[in-house]
PDB file of N, CA, C, O and CB in Angstrom:
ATOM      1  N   UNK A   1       1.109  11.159 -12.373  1.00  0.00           N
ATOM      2  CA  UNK A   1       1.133  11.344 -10.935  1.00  0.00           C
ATOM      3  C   UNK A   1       2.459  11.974 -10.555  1.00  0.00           C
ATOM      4  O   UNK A   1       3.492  11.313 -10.672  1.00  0.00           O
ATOM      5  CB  UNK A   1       0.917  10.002 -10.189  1.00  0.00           C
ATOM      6  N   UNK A   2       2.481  13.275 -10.087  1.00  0.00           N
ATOM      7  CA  UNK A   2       3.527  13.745  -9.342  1.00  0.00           C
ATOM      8  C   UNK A   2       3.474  14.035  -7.150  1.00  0.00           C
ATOM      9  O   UNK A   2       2.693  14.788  -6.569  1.00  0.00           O
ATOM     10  CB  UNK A   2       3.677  15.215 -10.297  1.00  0.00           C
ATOM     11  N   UNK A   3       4.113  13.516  -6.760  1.00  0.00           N
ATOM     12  CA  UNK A   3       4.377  13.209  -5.382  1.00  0.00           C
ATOM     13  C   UNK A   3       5.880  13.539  -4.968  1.00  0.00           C
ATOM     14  O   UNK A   3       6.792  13.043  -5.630  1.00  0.00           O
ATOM     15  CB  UNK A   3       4.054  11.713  -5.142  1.00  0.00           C
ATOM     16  N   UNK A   4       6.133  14.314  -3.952  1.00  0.00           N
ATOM     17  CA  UNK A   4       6.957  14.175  -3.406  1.00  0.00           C
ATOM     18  C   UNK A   4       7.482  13.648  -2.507  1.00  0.00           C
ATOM     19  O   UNK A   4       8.448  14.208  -1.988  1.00  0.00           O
ATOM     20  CB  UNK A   4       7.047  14.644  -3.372  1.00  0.00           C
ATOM     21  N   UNK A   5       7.037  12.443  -2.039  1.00  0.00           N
ATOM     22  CA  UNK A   5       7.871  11.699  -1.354  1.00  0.00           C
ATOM     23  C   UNK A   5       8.927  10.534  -2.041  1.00  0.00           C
ATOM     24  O   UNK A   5       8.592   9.886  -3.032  1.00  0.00           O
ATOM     25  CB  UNK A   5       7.012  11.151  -0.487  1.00  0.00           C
ATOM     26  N   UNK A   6       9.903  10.411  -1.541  1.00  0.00           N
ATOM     27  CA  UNK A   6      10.649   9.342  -2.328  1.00  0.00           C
ATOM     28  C   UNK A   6      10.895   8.049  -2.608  1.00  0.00           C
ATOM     29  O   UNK A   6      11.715   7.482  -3.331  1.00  0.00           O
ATOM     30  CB  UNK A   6      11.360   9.426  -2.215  1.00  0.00           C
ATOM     31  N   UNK A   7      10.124   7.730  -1.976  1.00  0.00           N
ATOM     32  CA  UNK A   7       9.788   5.839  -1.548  1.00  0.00           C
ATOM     33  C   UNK A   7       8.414   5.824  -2.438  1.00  0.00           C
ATOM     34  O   UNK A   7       7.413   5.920  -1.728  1.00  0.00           O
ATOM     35  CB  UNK A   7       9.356   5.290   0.688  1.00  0.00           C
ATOM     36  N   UNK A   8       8.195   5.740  -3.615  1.00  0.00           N
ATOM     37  CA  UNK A   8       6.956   5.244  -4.263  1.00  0.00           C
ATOM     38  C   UNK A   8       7.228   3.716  -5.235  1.00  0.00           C
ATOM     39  O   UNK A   8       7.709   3.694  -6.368  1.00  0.00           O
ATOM     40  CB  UNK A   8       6.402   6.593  -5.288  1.00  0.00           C
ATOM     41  N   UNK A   9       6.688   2.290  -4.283  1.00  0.00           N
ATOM     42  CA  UNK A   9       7.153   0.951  -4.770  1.00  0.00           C
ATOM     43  C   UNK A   9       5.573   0.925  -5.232  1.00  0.00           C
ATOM     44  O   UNK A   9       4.509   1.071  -4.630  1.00  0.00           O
ATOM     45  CB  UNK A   9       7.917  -0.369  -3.556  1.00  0.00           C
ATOM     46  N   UNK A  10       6.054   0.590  -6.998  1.00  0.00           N
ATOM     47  CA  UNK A  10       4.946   0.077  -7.945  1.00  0.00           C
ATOM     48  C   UNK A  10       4.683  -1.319  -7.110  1.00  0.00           C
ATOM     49  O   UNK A  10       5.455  -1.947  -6.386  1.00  0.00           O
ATOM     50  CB  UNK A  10       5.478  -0.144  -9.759  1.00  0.00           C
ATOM     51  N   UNK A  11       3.476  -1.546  -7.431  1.00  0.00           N
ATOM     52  CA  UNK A  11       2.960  -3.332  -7.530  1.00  0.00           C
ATOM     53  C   UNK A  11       1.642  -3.577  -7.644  1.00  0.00           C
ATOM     54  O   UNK A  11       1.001  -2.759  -8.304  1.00  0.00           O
ATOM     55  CB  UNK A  11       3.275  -4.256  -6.227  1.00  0.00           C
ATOM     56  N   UNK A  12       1.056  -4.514  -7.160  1.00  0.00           N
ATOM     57  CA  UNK A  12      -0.472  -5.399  -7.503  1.00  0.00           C
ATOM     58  C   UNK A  12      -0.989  -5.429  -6.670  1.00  0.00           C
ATOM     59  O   UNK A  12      -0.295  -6.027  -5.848  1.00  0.00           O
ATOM     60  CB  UNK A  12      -0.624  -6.730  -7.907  1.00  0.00           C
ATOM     61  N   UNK A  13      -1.926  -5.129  -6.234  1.00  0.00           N
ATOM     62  CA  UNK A  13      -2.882  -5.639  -4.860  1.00  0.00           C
ATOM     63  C   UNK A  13      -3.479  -6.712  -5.142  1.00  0.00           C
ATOM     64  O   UNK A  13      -4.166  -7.176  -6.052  1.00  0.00           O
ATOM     65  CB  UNK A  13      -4.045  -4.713  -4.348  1.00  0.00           C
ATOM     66  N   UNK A  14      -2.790  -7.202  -3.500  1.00  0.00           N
ATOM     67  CA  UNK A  14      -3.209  -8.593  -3.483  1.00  0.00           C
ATOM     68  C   UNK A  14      -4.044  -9.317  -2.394  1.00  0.00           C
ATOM     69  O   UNK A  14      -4.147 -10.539  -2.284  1.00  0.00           O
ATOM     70  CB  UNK A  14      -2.120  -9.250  -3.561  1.00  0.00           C
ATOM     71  N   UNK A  15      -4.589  -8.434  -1.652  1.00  0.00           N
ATOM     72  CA  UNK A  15      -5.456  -8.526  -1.073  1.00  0.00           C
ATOM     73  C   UNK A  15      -6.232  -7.576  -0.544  1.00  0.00           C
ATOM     74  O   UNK A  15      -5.418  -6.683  -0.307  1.00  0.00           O
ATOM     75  CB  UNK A  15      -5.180  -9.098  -0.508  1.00  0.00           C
ATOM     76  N   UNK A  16      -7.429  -7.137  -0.158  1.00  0.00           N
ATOM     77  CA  UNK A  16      -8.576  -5.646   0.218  1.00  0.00           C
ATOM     78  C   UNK A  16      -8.913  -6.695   1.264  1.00  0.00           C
ATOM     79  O   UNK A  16      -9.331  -7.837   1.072  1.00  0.00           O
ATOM     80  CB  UNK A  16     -10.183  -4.858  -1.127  1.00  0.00           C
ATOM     81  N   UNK A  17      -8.649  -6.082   2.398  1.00  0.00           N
ATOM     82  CA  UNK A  17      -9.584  -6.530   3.631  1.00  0.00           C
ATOM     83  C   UNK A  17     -10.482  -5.477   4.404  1.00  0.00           C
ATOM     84  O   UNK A  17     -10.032  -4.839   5.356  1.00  0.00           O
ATOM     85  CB  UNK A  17      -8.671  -7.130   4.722  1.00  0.00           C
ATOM     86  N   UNK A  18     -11.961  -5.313   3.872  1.00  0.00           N
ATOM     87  CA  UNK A  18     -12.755  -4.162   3.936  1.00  0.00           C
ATOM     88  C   UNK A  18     -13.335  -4.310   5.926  1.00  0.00           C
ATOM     89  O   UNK A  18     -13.995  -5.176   6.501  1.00  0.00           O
ATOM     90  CB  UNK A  18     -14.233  -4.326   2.438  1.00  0.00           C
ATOM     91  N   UNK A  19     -12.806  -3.254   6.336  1.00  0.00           N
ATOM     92  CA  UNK A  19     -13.294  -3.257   7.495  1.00  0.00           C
ATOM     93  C   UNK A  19     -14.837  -2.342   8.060  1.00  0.00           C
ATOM     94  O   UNK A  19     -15.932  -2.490   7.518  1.00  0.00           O
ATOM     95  CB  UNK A  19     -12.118  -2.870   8.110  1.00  0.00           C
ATOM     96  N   UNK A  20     -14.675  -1.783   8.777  1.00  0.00           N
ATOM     97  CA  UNK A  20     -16.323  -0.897   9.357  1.00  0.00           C
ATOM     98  C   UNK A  20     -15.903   0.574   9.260  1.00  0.00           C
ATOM     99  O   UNK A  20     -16.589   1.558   9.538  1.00  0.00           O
ATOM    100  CB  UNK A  20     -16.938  -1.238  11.367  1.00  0.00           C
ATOM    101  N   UNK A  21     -14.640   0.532   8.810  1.00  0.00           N
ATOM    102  CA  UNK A  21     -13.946   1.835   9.130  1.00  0.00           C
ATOM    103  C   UNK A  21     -12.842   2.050   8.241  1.00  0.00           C
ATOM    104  O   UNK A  21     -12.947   2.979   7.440  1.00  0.00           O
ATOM    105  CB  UNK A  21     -13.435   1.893  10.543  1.00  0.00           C
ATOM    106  N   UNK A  22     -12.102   1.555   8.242  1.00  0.00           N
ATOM    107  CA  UNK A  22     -10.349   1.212   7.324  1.00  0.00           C
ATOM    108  C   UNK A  22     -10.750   0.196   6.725  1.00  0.00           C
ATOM    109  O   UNK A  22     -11.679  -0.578   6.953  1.00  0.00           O
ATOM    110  CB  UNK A  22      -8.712   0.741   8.246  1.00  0.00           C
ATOM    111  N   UNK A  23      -9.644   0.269   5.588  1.00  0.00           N
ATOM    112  CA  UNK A  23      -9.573  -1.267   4.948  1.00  0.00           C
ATOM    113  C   UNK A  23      -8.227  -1.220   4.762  1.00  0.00           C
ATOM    114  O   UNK A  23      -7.700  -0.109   4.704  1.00  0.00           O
ATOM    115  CB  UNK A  23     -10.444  -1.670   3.477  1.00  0.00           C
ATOM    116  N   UNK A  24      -7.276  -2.626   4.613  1.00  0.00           N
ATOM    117  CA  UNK A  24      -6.289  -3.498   4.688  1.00  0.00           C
ATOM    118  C   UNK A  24      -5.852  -3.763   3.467  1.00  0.00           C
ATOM    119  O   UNK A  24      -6.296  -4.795   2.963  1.00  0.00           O
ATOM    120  CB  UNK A  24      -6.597  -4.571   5.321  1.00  0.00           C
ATOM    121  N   UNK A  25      -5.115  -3.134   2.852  1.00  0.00           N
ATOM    122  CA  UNK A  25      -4.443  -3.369   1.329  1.00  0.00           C
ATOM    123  C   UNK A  25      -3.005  -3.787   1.658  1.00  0.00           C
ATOM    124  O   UNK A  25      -2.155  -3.407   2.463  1.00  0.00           O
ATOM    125  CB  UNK A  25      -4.423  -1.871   0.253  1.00  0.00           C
ATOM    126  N   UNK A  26      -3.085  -4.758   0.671  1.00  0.00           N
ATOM    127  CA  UNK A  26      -1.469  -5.976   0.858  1.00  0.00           C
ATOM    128  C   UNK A  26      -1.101  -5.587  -0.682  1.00  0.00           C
ATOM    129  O   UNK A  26      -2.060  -5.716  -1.443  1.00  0.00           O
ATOM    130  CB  UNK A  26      -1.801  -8.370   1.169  1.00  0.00           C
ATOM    131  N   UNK A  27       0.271  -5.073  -1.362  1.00  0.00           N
ATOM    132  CA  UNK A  27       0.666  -4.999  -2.165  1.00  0.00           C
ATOM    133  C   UNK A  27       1.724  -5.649  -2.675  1.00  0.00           C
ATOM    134  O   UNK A  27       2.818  -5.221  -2.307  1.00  0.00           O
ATOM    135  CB  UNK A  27       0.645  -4.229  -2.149  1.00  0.00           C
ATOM    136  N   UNK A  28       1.713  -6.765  -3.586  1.00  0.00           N
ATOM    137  CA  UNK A  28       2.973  -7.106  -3.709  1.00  0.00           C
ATOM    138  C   UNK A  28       3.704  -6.116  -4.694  1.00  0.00           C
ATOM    139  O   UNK A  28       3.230  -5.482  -5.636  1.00  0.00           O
ATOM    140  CB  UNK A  28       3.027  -8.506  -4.118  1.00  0.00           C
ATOM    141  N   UNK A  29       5.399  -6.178  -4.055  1.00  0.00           N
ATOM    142  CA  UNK A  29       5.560  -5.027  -5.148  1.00  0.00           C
ATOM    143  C   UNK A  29       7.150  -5.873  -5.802  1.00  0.00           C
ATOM    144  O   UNK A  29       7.985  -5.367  -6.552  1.00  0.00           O
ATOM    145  CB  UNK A  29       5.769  -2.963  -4.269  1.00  0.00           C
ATOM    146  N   UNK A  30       7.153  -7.030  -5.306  1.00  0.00           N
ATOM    147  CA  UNK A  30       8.168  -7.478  -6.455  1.00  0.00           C
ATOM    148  C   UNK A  30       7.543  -9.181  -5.719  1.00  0.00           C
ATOM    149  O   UNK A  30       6.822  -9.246  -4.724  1.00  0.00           O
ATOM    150  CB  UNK A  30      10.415  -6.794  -6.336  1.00  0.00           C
ATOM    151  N   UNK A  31       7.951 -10.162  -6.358  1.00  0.00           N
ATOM    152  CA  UNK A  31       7.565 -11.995  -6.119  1.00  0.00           C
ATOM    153  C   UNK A  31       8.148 -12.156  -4.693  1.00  0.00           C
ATOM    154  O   UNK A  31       9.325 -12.387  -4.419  1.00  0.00           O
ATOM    155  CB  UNK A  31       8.531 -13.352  -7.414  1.00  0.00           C
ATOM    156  N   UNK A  32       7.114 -11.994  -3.834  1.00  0.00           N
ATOM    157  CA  UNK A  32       6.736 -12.407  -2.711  1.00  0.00           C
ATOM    158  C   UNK A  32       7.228 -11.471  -1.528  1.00  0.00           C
ATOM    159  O   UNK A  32       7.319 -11.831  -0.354  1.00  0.00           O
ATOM    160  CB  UNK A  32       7.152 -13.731  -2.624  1.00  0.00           C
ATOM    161  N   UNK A  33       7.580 -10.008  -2.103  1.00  0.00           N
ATOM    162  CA  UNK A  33       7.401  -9.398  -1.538  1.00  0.00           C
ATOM    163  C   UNK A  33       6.492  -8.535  -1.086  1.00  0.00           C
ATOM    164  O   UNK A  33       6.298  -7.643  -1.913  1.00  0.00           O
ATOM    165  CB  UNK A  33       7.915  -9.265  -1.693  1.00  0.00           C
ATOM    166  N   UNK A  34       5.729  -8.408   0.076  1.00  0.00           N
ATOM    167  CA  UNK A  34       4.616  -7.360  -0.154  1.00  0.00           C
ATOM    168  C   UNK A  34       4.742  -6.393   1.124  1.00  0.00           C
ATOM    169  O   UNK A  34       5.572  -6.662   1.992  1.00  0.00           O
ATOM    170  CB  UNK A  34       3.006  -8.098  -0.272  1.00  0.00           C
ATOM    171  N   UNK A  35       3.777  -5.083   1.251  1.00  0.00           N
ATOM    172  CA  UNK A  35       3.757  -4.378   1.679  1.00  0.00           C
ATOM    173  C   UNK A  35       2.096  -4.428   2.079  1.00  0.00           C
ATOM    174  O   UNK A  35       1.266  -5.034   1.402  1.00  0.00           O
ATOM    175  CB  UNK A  35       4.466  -3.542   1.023  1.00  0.00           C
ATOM    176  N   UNK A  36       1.781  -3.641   3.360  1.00  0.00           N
ATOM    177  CA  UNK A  36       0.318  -3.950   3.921  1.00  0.00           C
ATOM    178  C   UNK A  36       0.212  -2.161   4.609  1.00  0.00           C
ATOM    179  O   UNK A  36       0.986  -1.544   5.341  1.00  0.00           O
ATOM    180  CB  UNK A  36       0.252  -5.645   5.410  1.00  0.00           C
ATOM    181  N   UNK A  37      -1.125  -1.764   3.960  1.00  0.00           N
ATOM    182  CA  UNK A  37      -1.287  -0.110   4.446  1.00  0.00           C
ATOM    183  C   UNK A  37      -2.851   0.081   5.113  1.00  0.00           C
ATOM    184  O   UNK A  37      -3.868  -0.106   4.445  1.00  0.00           O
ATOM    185  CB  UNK A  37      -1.122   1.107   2.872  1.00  0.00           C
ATOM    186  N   UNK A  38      -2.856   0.353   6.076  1.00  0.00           N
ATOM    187  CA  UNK A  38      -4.557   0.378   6.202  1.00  0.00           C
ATOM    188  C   UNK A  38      -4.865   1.684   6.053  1.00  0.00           C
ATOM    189  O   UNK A  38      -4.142   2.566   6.516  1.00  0.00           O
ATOM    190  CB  UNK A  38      -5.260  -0.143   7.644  1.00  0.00           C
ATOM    191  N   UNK A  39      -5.920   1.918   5.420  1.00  0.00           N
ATOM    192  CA  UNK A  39      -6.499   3.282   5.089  1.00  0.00           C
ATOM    193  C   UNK A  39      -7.769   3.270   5.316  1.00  0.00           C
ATOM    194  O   UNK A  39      -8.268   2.192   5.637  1.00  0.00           O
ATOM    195  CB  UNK A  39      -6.319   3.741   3.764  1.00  0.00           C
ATOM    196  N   UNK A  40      -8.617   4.461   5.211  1.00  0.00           N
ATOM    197  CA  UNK A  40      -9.721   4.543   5.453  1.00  0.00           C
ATOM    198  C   UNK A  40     -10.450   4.011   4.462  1.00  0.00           C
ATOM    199  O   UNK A  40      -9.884   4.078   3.370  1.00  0.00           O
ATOM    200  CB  UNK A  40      -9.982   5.619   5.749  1.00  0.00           C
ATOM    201  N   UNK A  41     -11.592   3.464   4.458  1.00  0.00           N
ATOM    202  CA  UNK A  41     -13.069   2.425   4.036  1.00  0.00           C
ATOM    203  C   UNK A  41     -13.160   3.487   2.746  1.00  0.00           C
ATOM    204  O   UNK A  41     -13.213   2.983   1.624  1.00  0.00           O
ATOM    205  CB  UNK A  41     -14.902   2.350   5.462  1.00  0.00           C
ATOM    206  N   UNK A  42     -13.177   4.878   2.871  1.00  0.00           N
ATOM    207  CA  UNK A  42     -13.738   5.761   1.780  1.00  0.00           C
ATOM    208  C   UNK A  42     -12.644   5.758   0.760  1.00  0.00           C
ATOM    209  O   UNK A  42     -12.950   5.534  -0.411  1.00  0.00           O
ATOM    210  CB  UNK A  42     -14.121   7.293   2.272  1.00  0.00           C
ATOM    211  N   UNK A  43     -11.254   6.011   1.127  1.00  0.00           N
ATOM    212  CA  UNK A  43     -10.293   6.054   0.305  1.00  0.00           C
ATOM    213  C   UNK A  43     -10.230   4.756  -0.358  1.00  0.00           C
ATOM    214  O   UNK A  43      -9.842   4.762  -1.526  1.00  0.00           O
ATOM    215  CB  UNK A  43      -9.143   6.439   0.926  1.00  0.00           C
ATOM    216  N   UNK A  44     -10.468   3.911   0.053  1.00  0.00           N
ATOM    217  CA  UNK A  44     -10.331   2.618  -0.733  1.00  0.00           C
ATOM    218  C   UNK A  44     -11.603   2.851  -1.910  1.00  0.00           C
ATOM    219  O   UNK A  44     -11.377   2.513  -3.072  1.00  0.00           O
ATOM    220  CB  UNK A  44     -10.559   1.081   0.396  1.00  0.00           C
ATOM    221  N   UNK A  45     -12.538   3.267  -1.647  1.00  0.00           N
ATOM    222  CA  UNK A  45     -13.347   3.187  -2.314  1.00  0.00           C
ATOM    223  C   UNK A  45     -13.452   3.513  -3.560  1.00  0.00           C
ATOM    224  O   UNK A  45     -13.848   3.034  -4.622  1.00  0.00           O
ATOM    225  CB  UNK A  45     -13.935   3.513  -1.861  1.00  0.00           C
ATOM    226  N   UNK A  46     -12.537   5.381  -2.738  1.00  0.00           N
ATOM    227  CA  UNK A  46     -12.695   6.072  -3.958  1.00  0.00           C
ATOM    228  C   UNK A  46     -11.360   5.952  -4.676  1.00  0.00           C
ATOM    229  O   UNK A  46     -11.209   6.685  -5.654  1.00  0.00           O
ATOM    230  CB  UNK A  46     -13.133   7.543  -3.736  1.00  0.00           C
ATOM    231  N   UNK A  47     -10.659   5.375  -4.433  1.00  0.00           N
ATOM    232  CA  UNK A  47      -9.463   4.518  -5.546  1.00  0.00           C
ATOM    233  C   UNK A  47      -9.637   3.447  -5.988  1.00  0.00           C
ATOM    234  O   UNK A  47      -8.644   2.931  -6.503  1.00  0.00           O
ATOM    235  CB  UNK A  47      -8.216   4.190  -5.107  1.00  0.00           C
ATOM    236  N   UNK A  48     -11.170   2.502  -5.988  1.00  0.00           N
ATOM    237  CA  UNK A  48     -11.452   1.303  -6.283  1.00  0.00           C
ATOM    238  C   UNK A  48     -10.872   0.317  -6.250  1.00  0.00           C
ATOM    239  O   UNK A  48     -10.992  -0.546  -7.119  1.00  0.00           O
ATOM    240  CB  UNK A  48     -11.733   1.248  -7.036  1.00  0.00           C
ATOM    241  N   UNK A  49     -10.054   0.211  -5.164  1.00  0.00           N
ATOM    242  CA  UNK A  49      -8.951  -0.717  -4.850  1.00  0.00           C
ATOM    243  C   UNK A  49      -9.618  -2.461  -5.333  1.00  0.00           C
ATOM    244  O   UNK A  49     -10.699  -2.753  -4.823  1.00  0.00           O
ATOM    245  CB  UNK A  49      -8.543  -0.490  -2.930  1.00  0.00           C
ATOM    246  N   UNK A  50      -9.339  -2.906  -5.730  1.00  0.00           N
ATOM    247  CA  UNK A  50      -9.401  -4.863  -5.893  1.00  0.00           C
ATOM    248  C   UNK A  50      -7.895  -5.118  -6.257  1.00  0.00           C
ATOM    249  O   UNK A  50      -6.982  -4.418  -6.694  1.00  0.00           O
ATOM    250  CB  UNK A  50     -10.641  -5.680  -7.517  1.00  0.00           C
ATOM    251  N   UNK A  51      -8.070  -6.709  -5.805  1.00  0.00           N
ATOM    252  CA  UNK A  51      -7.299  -8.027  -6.126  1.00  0.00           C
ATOM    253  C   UNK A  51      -6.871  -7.399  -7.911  1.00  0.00           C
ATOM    254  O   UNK A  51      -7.620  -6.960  -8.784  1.00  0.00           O
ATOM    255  CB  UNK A  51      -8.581  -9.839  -5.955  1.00  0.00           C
ATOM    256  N   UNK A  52      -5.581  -7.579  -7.902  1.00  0.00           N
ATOM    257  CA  UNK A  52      -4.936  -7.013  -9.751  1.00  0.00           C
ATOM    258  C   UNK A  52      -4.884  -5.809  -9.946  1.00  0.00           C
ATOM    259  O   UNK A  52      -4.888  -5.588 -11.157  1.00  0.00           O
ATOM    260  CB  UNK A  52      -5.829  -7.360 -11.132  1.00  0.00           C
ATOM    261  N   UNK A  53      -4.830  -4.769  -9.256  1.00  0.00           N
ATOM    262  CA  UNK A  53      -4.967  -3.352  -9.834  1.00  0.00           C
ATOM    263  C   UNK A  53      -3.327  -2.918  -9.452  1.00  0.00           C
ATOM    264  O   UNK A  53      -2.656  -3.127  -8.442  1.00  0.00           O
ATOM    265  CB  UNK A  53      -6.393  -2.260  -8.981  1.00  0.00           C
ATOM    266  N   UNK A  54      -3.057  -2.302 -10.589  1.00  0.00           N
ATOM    267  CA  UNK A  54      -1.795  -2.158 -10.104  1.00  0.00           C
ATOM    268  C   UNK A  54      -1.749  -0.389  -9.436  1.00  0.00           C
ATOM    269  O   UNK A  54      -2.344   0.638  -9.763  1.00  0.00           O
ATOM    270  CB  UNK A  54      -0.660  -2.556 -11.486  1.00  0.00           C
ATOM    271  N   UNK A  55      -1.018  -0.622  -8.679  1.00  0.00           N
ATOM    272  CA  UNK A  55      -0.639   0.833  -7.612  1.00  0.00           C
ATOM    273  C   UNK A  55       0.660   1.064  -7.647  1.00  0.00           C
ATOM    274  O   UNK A  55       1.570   0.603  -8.336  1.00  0.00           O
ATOM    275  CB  UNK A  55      -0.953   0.720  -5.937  1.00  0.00           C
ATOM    276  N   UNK A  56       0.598   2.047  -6.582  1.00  0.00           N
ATOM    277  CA  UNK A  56       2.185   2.749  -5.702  1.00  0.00           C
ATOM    278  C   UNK A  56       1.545   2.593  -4.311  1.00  0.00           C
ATOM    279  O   UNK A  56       0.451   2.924  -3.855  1.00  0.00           O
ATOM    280  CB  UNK A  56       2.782   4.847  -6.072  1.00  0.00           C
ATOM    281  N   UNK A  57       2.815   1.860  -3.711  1.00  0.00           N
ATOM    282  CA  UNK A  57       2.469   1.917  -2.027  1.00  0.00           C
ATOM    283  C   UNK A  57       3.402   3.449  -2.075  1.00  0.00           C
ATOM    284  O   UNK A  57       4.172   3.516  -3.034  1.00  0.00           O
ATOM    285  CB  UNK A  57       3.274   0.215  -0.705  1.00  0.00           C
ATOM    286  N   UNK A  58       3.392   4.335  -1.382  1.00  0.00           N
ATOM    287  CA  UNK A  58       4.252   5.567  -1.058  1.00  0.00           C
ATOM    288  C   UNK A  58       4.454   5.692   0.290  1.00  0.00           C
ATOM    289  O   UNK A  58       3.440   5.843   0.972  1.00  0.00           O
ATOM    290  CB  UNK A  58       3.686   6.836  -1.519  1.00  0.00           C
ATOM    291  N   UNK A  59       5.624   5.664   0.897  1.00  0.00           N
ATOM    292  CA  UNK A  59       6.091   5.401   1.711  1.00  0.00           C
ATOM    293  C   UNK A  59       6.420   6.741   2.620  1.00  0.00           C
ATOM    294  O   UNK A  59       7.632   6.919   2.494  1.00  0.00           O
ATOM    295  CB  UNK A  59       6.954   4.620   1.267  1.00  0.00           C
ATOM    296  N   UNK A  60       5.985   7.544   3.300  1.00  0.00           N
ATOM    297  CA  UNK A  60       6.595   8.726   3.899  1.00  0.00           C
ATOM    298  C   UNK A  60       6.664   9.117   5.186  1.00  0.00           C
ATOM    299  O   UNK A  60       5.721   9.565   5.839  1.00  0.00           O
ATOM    300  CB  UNK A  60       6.154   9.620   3.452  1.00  0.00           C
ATOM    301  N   UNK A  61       8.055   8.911   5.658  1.00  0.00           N
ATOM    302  CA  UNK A  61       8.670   8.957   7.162  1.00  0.00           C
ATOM    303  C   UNK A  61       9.850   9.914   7.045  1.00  0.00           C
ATOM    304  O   UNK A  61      10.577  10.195   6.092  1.00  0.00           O
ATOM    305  CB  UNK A  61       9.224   7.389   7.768  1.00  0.00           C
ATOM    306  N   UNK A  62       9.803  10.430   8.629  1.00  0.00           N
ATOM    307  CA  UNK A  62      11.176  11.256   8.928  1.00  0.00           C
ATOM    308  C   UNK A  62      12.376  10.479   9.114  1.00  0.00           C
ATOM    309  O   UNK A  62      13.503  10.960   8.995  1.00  0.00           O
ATOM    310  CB  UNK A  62      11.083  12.086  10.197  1.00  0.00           C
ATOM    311  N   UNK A  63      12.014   8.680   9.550  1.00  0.00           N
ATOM    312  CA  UNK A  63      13.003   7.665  10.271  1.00  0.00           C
ATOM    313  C   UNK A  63      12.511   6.317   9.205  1.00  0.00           C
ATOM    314  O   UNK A  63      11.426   5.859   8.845  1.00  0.00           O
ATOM    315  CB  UNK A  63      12.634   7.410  12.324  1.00  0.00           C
ATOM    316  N   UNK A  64      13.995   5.983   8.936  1.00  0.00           N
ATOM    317  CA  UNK A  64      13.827   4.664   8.584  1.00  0.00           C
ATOM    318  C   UNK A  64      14.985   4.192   9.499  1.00  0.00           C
ATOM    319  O   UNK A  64      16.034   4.797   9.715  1.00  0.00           O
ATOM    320  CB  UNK A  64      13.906   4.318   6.952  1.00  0.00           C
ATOM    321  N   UNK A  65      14.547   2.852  10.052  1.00  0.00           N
ATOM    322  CA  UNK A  65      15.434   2.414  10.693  1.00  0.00           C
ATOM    323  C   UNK A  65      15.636   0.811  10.169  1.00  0.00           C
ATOM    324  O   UNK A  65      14.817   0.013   9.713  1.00  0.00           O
ATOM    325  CB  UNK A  65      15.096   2.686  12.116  1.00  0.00           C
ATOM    326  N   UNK A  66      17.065   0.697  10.433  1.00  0.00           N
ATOM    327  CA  UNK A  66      18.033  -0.846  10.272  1.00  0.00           C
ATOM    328  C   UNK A  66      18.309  -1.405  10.835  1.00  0.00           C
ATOM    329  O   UNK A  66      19.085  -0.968  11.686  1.00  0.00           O
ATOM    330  CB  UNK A  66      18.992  -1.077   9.944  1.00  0.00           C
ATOM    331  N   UNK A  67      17.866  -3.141  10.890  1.00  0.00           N
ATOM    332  CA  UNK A  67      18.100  -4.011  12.410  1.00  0.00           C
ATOM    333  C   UNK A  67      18.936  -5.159  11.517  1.00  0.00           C
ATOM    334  O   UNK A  67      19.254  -5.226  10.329  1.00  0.00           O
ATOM    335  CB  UNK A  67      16.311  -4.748  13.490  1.00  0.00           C
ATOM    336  N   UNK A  68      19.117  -5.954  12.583  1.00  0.00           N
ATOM    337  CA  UNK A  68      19.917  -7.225  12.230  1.00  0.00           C
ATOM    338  C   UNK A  68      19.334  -8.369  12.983  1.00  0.00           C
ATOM    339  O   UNK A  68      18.675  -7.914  13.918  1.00  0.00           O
ATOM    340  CB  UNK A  68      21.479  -7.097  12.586  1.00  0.00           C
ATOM    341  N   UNK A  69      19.310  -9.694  12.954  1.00  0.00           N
ATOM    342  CA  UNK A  69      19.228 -10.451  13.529  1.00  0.00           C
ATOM    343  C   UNK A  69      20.796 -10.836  14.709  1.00  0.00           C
ATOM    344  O   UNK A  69      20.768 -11.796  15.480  1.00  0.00           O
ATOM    345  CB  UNK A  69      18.726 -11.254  12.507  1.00  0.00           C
TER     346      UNK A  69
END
């Protein structure tokens, strides 16, 4: 796989929440960290997304922004 964006975090899917339209992928990508992407119903499909498959969440923005409590 070659991509150019620069934020590509390996991990596991750990949850598919199949909707009517999108579905809801939760990735953990290090112990108890996770990441959540909704995509379309077909793309999930046709990447056969389940529970254990390991991925890349890919991350691609013009802005990342930094807060504080």
């Amino acid at each position: 796989m070659q991509v150019s964006a620069r934020n590509a975090l390996k991990g596991t899917v750990k949850k598919v929440e199949v909707g009517s339209v999108n579905t809801e992928v939760t990735v953990e990508i290090a112990n108890g960290v996770e990441v959540t992407a909704i995509i379309t119903k077909s793309s999930a499909e046709n990447l056969q997304l389940a529970e254990g498959k390991q991925v890349y969440a890919i991350v691609k923005a013009t802005d990342v922004m930094i807060a504080i409590d």
